[in-house]
N, C-alpha and C positions, 0 to 999 in steps of 0.2 A: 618827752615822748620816748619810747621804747624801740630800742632799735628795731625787731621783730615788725612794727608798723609802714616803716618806709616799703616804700616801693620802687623796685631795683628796675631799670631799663636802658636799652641803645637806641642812639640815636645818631643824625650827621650834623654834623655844626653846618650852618648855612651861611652866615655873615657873623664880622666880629663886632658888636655895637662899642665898646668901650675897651679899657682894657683887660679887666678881667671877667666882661660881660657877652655872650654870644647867644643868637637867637640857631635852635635846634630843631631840626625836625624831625618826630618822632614816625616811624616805619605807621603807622594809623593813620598819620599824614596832619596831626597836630603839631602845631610850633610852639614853642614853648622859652622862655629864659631861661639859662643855666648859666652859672658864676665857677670858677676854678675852685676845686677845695686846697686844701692848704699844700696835700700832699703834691698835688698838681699844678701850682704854681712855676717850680722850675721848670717845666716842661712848655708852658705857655706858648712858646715858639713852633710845636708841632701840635697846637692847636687850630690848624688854618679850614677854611672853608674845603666842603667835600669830609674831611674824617670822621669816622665813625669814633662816637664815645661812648663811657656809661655812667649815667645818670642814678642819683636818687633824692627821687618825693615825697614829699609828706602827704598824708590824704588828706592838711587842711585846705593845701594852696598846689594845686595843681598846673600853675600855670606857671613856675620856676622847679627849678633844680639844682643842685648841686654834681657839677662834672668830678669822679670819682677818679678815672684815668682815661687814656686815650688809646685804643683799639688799634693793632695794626693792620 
């Protein structure tokens, strides 16, 4: 898929399901799964409920994400 296709968004992390799993909710007020990408892994720890992220989607499967980094 073509970078150009994703679709870039913020959102607040709501709760952490797993460890590198967090349900997010998107300002439209859709919830969504989003997973840490690779670069965002050491950061994990200021990944807590309440922060703002940004996310990106693919247009097959809109109901995960990929958290990109963390917002201050």
């Amino acid at each position: 898929m073509a970078r150009s296709e994703l679709i870039s968004l913020t959102g607040e992390v709501m709760t952490r399901l797993d460890e590198r799993l967090y349900k997010v909710l998107l300002p439209n007020g859709h919830e969504l799964l989003g997973h840490l990408g690779e670069k965002v892994k050491r950061d994990s720890t200021r990944c807590l409920p309440g922060v703002r992220v940004s996310l990106e989607l693919t247009p097959r499967d809109l109901s995960r994400g990929r958290i990109l980094k963390v917002l201050e």
